[in-house]
C-alpha positions as CSV (number, residue, x, y, z in Angstrom):
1,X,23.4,-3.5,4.3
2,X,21.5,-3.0,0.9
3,X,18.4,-4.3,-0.2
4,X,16.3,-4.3,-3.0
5,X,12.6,-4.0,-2.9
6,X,11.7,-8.0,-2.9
7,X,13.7,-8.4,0.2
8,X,13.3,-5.4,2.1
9,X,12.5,-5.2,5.9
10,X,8.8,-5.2,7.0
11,X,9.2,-2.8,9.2
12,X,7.8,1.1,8.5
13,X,8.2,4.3,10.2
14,X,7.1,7.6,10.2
15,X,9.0,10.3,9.1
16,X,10.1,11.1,13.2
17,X,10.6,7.6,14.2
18,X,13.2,7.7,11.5
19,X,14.8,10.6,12.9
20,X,14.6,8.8,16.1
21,X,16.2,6.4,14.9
22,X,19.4,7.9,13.4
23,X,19.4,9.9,16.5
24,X,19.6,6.6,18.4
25,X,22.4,6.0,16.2
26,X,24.3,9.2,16.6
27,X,23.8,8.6,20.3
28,X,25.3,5.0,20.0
29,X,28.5,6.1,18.8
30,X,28.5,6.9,15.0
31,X,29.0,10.4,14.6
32,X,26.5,12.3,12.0
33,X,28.9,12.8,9.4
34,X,30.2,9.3,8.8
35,X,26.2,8.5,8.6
36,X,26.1,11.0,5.9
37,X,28.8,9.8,4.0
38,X,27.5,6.3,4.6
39,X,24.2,7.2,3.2
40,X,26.6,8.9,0.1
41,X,28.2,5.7,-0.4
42,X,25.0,3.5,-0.9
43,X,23.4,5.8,-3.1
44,X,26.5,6.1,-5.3
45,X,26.4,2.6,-5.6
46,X,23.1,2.3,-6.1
47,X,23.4,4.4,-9.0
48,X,26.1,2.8,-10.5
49,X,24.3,-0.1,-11.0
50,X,21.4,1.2,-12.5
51,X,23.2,3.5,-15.0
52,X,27.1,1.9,-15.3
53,X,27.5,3.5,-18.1
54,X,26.4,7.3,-17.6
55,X,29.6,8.9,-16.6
56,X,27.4,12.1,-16.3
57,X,25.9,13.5,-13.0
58,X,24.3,16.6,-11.9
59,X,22.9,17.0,-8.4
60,X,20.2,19.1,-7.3
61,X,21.0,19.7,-3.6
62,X,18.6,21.9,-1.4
63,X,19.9,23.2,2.3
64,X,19.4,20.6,4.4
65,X,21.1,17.2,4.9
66,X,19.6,15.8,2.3
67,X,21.3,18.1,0.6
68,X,24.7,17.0,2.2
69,X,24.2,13.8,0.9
70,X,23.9,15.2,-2.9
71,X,27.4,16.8,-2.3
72,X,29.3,13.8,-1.1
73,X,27.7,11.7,-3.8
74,X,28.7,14.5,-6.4
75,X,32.5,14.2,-4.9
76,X,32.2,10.2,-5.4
77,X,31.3,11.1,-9.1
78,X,34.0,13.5,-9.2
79,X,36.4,11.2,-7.6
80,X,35.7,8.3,-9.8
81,X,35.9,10.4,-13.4
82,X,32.4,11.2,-14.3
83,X,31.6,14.8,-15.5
84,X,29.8,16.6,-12.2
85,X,27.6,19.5,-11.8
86,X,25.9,20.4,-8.8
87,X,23.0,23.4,-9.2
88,X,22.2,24.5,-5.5
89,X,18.4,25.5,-5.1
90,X,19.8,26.1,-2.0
91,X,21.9,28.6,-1.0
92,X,25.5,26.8,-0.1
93,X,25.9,29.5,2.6
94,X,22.1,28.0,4.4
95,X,24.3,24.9,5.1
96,X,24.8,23.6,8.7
97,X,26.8,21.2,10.3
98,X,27.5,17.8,8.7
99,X,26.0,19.4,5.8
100,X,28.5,22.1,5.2
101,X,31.3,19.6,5.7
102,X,30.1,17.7,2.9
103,X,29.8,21.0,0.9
104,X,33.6,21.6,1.5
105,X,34.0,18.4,1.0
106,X,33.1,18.4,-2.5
107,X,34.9,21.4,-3.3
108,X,37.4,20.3,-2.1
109,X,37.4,17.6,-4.4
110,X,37.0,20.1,-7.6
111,X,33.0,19.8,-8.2
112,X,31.2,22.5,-10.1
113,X,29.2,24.1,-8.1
114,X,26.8,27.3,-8.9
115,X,23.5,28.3,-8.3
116,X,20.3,26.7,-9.9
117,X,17.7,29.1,-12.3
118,X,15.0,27.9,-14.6
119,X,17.8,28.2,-17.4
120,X,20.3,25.5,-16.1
121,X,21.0,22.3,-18.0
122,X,20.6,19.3,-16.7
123,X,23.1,16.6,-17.9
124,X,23.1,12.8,-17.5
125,X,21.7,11.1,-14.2
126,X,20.0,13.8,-12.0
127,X,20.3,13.4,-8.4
128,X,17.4,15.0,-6.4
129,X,18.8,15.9,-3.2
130,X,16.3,18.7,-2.8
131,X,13.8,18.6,0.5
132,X,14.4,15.3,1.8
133,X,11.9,13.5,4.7
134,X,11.5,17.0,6.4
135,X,9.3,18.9,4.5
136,X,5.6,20.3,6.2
137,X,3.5,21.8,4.1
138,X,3.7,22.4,-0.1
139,X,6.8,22.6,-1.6
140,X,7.8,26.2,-2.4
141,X,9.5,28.6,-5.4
142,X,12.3,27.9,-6.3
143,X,11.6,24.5,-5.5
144,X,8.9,23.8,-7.3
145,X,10.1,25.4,-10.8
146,X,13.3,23.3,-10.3
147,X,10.9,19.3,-9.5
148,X,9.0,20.8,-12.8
149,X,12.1,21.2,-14.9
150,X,13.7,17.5,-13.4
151,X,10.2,16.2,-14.6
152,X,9.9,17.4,-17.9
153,X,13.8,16.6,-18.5
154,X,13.2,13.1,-19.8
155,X,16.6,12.4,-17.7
156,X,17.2,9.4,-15.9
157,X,16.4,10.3,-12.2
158,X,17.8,8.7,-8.6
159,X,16.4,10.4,-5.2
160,X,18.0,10.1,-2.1
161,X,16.0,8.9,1.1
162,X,12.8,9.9,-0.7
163,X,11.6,11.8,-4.1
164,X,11.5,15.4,-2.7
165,X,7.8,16.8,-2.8
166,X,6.6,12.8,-1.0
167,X,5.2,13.2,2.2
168,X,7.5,10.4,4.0
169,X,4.2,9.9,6.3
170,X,1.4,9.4,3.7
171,X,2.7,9.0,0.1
172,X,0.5,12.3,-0.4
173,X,2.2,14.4,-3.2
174,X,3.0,17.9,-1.6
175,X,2.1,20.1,-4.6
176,X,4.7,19.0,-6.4
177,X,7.0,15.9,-6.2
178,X,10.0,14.1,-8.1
179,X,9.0,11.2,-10.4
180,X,12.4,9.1,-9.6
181,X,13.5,6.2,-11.5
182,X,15.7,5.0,-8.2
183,X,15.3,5.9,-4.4
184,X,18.0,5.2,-1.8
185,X,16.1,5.0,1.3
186,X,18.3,5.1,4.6
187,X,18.0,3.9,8.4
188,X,14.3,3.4,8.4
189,X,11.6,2.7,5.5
190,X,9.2,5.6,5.4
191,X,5.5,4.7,4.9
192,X,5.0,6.7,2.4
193,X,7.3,5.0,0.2
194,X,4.7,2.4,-0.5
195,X,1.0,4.1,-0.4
196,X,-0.7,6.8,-1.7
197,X,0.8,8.5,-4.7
198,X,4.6,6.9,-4.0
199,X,3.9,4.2,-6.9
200,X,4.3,7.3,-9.5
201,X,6.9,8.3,-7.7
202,X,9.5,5.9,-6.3
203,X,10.6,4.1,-9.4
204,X,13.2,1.5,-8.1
205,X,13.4,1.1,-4.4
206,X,16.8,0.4,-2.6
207,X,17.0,0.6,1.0
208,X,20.4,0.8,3.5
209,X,20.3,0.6,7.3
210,X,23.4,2.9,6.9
211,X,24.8,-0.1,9.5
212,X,22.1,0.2,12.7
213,X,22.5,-2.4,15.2
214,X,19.2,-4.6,16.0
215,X,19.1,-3.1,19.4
216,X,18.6,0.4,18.0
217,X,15.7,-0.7,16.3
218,X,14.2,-2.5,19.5
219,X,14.0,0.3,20.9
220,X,11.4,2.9,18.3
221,X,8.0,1.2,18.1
222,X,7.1,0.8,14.1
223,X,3.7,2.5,12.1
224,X,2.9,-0.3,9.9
225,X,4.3,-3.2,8.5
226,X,4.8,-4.0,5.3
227,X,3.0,-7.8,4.4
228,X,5.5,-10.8,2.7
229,X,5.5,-14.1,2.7
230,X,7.9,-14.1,5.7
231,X,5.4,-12.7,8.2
232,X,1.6,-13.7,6.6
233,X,-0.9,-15.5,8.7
234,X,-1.3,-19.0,7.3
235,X,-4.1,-21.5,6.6
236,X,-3.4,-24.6,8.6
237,X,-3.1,-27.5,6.5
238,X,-6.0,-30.2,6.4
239,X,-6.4,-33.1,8.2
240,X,-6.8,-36.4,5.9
241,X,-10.5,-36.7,7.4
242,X,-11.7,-33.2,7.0
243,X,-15.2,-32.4,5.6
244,X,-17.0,-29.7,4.6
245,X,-18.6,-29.0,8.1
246,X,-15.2,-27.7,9.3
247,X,-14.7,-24.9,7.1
248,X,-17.6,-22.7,7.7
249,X,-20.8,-21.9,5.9
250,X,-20.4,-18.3,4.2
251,X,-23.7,-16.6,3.4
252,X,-23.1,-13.9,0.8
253,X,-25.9,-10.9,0.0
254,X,-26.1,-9.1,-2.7
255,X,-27.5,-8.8,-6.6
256,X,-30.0,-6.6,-7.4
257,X,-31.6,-6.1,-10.3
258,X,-28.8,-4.4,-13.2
259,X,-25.7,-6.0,-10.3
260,X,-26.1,-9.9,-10.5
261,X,-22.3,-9.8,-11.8
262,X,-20.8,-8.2,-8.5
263,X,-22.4,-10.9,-5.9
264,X,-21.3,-13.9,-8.3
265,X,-17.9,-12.7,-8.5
266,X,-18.2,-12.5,-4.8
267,X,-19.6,-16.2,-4.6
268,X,-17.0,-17.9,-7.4
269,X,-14.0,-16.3,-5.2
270,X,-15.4,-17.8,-1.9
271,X,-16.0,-21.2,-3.5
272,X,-12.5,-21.2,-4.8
273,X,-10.7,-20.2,-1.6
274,X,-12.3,-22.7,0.3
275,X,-14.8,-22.2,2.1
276,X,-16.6,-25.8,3.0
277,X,-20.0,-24.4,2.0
278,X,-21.3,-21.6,0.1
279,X,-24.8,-19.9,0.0
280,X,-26.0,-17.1,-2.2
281,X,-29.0,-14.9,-1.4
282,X,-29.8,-12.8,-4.4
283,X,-32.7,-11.6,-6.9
284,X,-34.7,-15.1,-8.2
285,X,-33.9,-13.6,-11.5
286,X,-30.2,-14.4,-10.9
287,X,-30.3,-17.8,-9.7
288,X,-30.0,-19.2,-13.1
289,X,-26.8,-17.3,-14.1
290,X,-25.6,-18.8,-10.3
291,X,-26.4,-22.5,-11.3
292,X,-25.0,-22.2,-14.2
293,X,-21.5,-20.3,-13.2
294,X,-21.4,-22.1,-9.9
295,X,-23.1,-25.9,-9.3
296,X,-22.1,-25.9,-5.9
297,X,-23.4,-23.1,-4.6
298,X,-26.8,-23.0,-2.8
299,X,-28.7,-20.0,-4.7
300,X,-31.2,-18.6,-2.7
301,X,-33.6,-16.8,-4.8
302,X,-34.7,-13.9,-2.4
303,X,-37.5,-11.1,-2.4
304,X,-37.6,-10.2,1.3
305,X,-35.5,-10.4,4.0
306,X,-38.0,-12.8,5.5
307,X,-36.5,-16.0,3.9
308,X,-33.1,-14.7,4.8
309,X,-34.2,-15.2,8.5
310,X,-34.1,-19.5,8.6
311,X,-30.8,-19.4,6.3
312,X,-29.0,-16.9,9.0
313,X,-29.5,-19.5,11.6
314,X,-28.0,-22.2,9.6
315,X,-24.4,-19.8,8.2
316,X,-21.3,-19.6,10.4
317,X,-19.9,-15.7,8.5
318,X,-21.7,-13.3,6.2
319,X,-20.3,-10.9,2.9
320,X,-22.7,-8.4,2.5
321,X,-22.6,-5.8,-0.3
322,X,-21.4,-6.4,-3.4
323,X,-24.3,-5.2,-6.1
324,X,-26.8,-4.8,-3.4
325,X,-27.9,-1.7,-4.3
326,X,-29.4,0.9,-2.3
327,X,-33.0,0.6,-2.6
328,X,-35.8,-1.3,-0.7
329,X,-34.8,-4.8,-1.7
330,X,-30.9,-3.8,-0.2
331,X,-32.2,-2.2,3.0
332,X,-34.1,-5.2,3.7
333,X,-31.5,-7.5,3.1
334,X,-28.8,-5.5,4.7
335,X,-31.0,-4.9,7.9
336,X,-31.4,-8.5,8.4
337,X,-27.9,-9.1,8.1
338,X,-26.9,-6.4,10.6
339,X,-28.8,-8.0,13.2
340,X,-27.2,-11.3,13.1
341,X,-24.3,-12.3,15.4
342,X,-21.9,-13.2,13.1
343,X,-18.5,-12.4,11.5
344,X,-18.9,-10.2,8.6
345,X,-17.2,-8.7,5.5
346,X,-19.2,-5.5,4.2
347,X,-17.9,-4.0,1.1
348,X,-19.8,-1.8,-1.5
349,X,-23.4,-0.9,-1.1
350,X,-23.3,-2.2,2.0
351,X,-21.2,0.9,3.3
352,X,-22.9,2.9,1.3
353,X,-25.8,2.7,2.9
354,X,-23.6,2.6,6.5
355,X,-22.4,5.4,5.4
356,X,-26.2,6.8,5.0
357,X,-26.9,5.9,8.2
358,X,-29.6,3.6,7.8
359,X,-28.0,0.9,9.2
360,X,-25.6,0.4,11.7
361,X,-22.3,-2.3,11.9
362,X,-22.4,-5.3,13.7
363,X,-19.8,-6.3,15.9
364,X,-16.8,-8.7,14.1
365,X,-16.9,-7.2,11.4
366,X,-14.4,-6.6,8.3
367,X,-15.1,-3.4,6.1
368,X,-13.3,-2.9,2.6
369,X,-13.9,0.5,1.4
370,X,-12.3,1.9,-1.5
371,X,-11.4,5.9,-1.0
372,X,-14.8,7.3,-2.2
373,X,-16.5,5.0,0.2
374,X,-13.9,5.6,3.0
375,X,-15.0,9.2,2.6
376,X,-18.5,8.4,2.4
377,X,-17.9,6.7,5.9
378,X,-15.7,9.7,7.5
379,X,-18.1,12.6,5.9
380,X,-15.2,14.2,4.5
381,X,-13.8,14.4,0.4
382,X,-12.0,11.4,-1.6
383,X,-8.9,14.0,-1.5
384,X,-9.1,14.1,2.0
385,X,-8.9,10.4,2.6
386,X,-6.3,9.9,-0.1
387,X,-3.7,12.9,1.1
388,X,-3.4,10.9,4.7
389,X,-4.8,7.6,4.2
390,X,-3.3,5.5,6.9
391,X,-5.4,8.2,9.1
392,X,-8.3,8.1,7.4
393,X,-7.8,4.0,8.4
394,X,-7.2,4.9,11.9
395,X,-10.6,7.0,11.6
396,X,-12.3,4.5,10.3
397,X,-11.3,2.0,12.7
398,X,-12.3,4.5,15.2
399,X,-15.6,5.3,13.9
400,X,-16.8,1.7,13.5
401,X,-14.6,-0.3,15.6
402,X,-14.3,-2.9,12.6
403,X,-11.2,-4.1,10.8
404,X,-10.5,-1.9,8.1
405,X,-9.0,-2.4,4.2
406,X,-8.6,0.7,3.0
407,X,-8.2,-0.4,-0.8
408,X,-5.6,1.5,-3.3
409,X,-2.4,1.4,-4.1
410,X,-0.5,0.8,-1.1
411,X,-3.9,-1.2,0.5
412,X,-3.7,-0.7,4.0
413,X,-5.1,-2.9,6.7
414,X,-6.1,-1.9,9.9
415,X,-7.2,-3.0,13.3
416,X,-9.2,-1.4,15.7
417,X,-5.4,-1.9,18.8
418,X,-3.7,0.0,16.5
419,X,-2.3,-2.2,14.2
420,X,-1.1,-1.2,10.7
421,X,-1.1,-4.0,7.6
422,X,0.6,-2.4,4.2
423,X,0.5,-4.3,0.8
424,X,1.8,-2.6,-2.2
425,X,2.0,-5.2,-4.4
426,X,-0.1,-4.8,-7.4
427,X,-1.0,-3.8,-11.2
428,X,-1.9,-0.6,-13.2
429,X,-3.7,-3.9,-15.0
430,X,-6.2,-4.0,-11.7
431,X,-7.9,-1.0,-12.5
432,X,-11.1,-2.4,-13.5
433,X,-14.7,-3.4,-12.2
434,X,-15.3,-6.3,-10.6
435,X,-11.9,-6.6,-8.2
436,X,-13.2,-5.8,-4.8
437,X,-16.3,-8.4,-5.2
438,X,-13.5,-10.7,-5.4
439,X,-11.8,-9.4,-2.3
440,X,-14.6,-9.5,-0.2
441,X,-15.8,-13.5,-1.0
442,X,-11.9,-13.9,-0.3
443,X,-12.0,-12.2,2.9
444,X,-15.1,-14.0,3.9
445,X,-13.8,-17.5,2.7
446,X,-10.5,-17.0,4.7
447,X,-12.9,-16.4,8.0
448,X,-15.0,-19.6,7.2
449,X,-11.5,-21.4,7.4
450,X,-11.7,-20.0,11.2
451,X,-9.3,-16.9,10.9
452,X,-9.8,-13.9,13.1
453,X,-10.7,-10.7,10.5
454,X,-7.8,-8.9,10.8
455,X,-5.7,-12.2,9.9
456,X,-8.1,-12.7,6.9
457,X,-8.3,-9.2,5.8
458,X,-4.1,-9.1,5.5
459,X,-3.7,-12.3,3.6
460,X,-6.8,-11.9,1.6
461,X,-5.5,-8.7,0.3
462,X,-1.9,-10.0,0.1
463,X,-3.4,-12.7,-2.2
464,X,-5.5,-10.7,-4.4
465,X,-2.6,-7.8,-5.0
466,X,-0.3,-10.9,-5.7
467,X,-2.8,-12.8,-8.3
468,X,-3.3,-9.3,-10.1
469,X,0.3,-8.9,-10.2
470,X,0.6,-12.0,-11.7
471,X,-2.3,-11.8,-14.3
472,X,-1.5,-8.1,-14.9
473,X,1.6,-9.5,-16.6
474,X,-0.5,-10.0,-19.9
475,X,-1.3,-6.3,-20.1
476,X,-4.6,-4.4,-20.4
477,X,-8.1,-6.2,-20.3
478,X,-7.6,-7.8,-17.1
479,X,-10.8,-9.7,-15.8
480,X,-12.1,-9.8,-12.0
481,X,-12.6,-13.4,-12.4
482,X,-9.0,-13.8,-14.3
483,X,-7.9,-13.2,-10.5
484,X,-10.1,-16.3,-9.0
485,X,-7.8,-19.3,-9.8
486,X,-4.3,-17.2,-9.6
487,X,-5.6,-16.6,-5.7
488,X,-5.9,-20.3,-5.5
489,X,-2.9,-21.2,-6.7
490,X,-1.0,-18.4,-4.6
491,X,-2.9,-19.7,-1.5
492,X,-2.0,-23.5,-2.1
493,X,2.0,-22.4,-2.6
494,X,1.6,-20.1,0.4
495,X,-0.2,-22.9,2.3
496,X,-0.4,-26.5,1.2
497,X,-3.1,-28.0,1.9
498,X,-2.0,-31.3,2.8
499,X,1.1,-31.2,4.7
């Protein structure tokens, strides 16, 4: 059956669990041909309701069965009036199996066919049917000259199963990919639909289990998941005669001299996402700016890590991180805190001086690097990290055997079992300072309230993707703090309070 992006499975694969997958199905009973025209079908109609009125097609088909899917889509066109081209990157006479069939198949049913060059015009909707999930390594001539020529077209654009040039398994772009307008995604949603570089990709996402039984999905383990209301840890809601004393004591770190901003940010989100009480520790010079902002936060104005050491005793979960900076005064601070036995969220300097080595992580603890940090972490580049990030999350888990946000579009969350979180919910809007401060007093307020970090870390980031979602509706010139009372308004829909 169909589905559009807000109700799509949770469920993601790689791109050979997917091919697992339709051989699963193949082996049930449905031969591969009737997939393949079944995969034709939804795209058609996918792209009929995106562009009812085009009446114009030309496919771009490769050699492969992604390319057999272009074909029969081009006879559907053909069938139901609309002017067809097909230009074949690929030679026709490369086709195999169920692809050749639909080759003859859309002869047979009079489409155009002839071979692709640079000088080909492209005509009304343009389906890329070009390299499909299989593709290892950079996309190749002719290939490349034809994904440049689609891109500079200014043509509406539909991909089937994924925009060719995507790495199915990373959203890495292979050299070279397809900026769709619509994908029709088949059997199995591919990770890399959702992180990485997919978001400039994708366009519209539309996904068909081409008819799978349950039981064939039983049986293929997934990569990740994909985080939605439906499957979200919750808050519990509040007993009439709770206090403050059940809902932690959170002890955030961080503000040094230039970076006050970053560790109240930090503070106000913690405050507002409920943790029952809040400490800061940061430069005296700050305090002010802290009792001013936030009343009900006890500011600890802090020189040494020495009056850090009575506090620790006193706070149930630490944030560490956010404008610590990276000289003496953050050391100390940072030190102190990696020696308590407590659940932790270290985010910004924090793991920069991790990263350093200076310091190493305590146990519990939830880290929320973005990808120059993550690389900072792994000793490897920012490219690196972002051309296979749920790896580099696997890595990191592996390194510092901590729960893991790897931030970015398409945030993943990981845990040190194996466990995959995705959220690509967002806004262009959310590119701006201040947002992981946020994240992290969220993260830490979330395992006040007695969640476990890995719990914390997916609906944290759920909630702050979803706020700057919502606020990134008004456009550029979004705020960090614009996010604070959105996330409390998201949490209290998501999870009343009061039963």
């Amino acid at each position: 059956m169909p589905h559009t992006k807000d109700e799509l499975p949770d469920a993601l694969y790689c791109a050979a669990q997917v091919r697992a997958l339709d051989a699963r199905l193949i082996a049930a009973g449905t031969p591969g041909f009737e997939l393949m025209q079944r995969a034709a079908h939804a795209t058609w109609r996918a792209l009929v309701r995106q562009w009812p009125d085009a009446q114009e097609l030309t496919v771009l088909a490769g050699h492969g069965n992604n390319a057999g899917d272009g074909y029969l889509v081009a006879a559907l066109a053909q069938r139901a009036g609309w002017a067809v081209q097909v230009l074949a990157v690929g030679e026709p006479q490369r086709l195999q199996g169920d692809a050749a069939l639909a080759h003859a198949q859309a002869l047979t049913e009079g489409v155009a066919i002839q071979s692709w060059s640079a000088h080909s015009e492209l005509r009304g909707v343009v389906l890329d049917a070009l390299l499909g999930t299989g593709l290892s390594g950079d996309v190749r001539e002719p290939y490349v000259s034809a994904i440049n020529q689609l891109n500079a077209s200014g043509l509406p654009v539909a991909a089937v199963d994924i925009p060719s040039g995507l790495c199915a398994d990373t959203g890495h772009v292979l050299g070279v990919a397809v900026r769709a307008d619509l994908t029709v995604t088949f059997i199995g949603l591919k990770l890399g639909l959702f992180t990485g570089e997919a978001a400039d990709h994708v366009g519209e996402l539309v996904f068909n289990d081409l008819q799978a039984s349950a039981e064939i999905y039983n049986e293929i383990p997934v990569s990740a998941r994909r985080l939605t209301t439906a499957n979200l840890p919750r808050l519990a809601a509040r007993a009439p005669t709770a206090h403050k004393g059940r809902f932690g004591h959170l002890l955030l770190i961080g503000g040094d001299h230039g970076f006050g901003g970053a560790i109240l940010l930090s503070t106000e989100s913690a405050l507002r996402s409920g943790a029952g009480m809040v400490s800061l520790a940061t430069r005296p010079e700050h305090v002010p700016a802290a009792l001013a902002r936030v009343p009900e936060v006890m500011a600890l104005g802090t020189s040494s890590a020495n009056q850090l050491m009575g506090l620790l005793e006193k706070v149930s979960v630490l944030v560490a991180g956010p404008g610590l900076g990276q000289a003496s005064w953050g050391r100390a601070l940072l030190s102190a805190a990696a020696n308590a036995s407590l659940p932790q969220v270290w985010d910004a300097d924090a793991l920069n001086l991790l990263a350093s080595g200076f310091v190493s992580l305590p146990k519990d603890c939830v880290i929320t690097p973005h990808p120059g940090e993550a690389a900072r972490l792994l000793g490897i580049s920012t490219a690196e990290v972002q051309a296979d990030r749920p790896a580099a999350a696997r890595a990191l888990n592996k390194k510092y055997s901590a729960v893991v946000v790897l931030k970015g579009a398409g945030s993943l969350i990981a845990h040190p079992d194996g466990r995959l979180a995705l959220c690509h919910q967002g806004h262009p809007a959310m590119a701006t300072a201040g947002l992981g401060d946020v994240l992290a007093g969220l993260v830490g307020a979330l395992l006040a309230q007695h969640m476990n970090g890995f719990d914390a870390a997916c609906l944290a980031v759920w909630l702050h993707a979803n706020a700057g979602a919502q606020q990134g509706k008004f456009g550029r010139g979004l705020a960090a703090s614009d996010l604070i009372p959105a996330i409390r308004q998201l949490l209290e829909e998501l999870a009343p309070c009061l039963k």
